[in-house]
C-alpha positions as CSV (number, residue, x, y, z in Angstrom):
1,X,0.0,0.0,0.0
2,X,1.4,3.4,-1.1
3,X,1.0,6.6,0.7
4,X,-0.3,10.0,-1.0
5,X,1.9,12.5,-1.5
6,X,-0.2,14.7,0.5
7,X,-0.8,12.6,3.5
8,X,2.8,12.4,3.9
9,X,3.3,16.1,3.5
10,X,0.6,16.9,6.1
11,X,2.3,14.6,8.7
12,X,5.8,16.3,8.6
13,X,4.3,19.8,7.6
14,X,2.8,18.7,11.4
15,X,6.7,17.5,12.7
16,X,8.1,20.7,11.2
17,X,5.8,23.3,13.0
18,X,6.1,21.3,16.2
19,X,10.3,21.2,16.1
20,X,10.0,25.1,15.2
21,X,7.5,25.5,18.3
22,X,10.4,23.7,20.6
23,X,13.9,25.5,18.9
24,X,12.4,28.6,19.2
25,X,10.3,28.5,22.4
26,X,12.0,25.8,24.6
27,X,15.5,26.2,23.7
28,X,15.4,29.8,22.3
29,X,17.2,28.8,19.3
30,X,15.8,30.9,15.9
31,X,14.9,28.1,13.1
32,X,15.5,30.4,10.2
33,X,18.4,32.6,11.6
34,X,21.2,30.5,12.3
35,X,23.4,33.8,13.4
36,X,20.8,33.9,16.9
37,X,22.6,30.3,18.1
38,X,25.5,30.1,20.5
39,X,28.7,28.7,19.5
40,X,29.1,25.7,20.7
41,X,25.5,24.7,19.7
42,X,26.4,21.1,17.9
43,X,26.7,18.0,19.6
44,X,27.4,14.3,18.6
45,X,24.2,12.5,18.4
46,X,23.3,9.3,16.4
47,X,19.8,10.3,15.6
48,X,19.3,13.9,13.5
49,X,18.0,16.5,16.1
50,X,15.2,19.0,15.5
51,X,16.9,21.3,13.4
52,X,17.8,18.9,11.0
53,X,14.4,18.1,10.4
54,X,13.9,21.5,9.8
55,X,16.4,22.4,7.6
56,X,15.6,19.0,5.3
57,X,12.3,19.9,5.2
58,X,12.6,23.6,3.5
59,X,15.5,21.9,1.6
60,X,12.8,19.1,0.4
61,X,10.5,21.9,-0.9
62,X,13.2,23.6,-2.6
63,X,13.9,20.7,-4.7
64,X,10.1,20.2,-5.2
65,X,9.5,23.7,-6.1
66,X,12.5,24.4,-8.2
67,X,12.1,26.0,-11.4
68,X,10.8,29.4,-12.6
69,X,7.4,27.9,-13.4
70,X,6.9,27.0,-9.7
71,X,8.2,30.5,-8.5
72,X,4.8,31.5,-7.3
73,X,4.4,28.4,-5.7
74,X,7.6,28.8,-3.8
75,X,7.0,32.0,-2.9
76,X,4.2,30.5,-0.8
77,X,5.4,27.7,0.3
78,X,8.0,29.7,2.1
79,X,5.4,32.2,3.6
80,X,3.2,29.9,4.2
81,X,4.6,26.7,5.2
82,X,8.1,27.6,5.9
83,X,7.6,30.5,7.7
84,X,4.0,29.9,9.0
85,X,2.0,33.4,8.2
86,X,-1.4,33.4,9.1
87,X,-3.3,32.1,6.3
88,X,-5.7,35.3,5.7
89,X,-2.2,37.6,5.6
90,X,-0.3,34.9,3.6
91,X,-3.7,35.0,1.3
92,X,-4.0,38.9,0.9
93,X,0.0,39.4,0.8
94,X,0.1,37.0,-3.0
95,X,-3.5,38.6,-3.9
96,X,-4.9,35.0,-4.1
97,X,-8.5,34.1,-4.0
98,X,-9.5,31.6,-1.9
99,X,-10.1,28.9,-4.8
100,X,-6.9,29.7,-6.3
101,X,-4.9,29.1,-2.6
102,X,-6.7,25.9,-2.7
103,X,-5.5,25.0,-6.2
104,X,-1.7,26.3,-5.3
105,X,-1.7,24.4,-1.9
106,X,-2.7,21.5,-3.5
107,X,-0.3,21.5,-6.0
108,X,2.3,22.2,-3.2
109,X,1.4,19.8,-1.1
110,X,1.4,17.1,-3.8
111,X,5.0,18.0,-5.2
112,X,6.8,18.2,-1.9
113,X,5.1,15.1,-0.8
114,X,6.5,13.5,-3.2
115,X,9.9,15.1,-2.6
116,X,9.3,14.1,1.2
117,X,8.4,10.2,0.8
118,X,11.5,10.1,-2.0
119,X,14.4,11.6,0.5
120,X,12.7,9.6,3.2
121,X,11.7,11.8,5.5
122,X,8.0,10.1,6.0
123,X,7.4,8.3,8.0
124,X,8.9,10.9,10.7
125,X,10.2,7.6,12.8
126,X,11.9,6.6,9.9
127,X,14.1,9.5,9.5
128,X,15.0,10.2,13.0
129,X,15.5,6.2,13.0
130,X,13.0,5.2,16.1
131,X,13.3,1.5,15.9
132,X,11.9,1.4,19.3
């Protein structure tokens, strides 16, 4: 049995906001700008930490999105997804209508899925390697 593109995309769209929700709040550690760490801030580990997951994740919808006919779509995906607008702001800042962020997001969702299940990021336990 295979798993939709956008299934898996929802699922570590959900892992992504909740390991930016913990290095930002929790450890105080800005997902986007590196420069706010400490030195100091890596440490030997056998399983990727939170900010990998981050980092793979944008990376993953780079890849997905490359390409100036998916520019608009990138554009979003980084508001949006990446950086977590508000949807109505996100919405009225690219002067969508609501049927056309439903087509775009769709679209999105479908080719970073993709992206996602092919570097094998989903299932989440997979990729941070949970064989418990």
């Amino acid at each position: 049995m295979s798993v939709r593109p956008e299934l898996a995309f929802d699922v570590c769209w959900e892992v992504y906001r909740g390991a930016r929700e913990v290095l930002e709040t929790k450890r105080g550690i800005s997902a986007l700008n590196w420069k706010d760490t400490t030195k100091f801030l890596w440490r030997p580990d056998f399983r990727p930490r939170l900010n990998e997951w981050v980092a793979d994740f944008a990376l993953a919808g780079q890849a997905a999105l490359d390409g100036p006919d998916w520019a608009s779509r990138m554009v979003l995906f980084r508001l949006y997804y990446l950086g977590l607008a508000p949807y109505e702001n996100a919405r009225h800042f690219l002067g969508l209508s609501e049927r056309s962020w439903v087509n775009w997001t769709e679209e999105i969702r479908h080719r970073c899925g993709k992206e996602l299940l092919r570097r094998g990021m989903f299932p989440p336990r997979k990729y941070f390697k949970d064989d418990a």
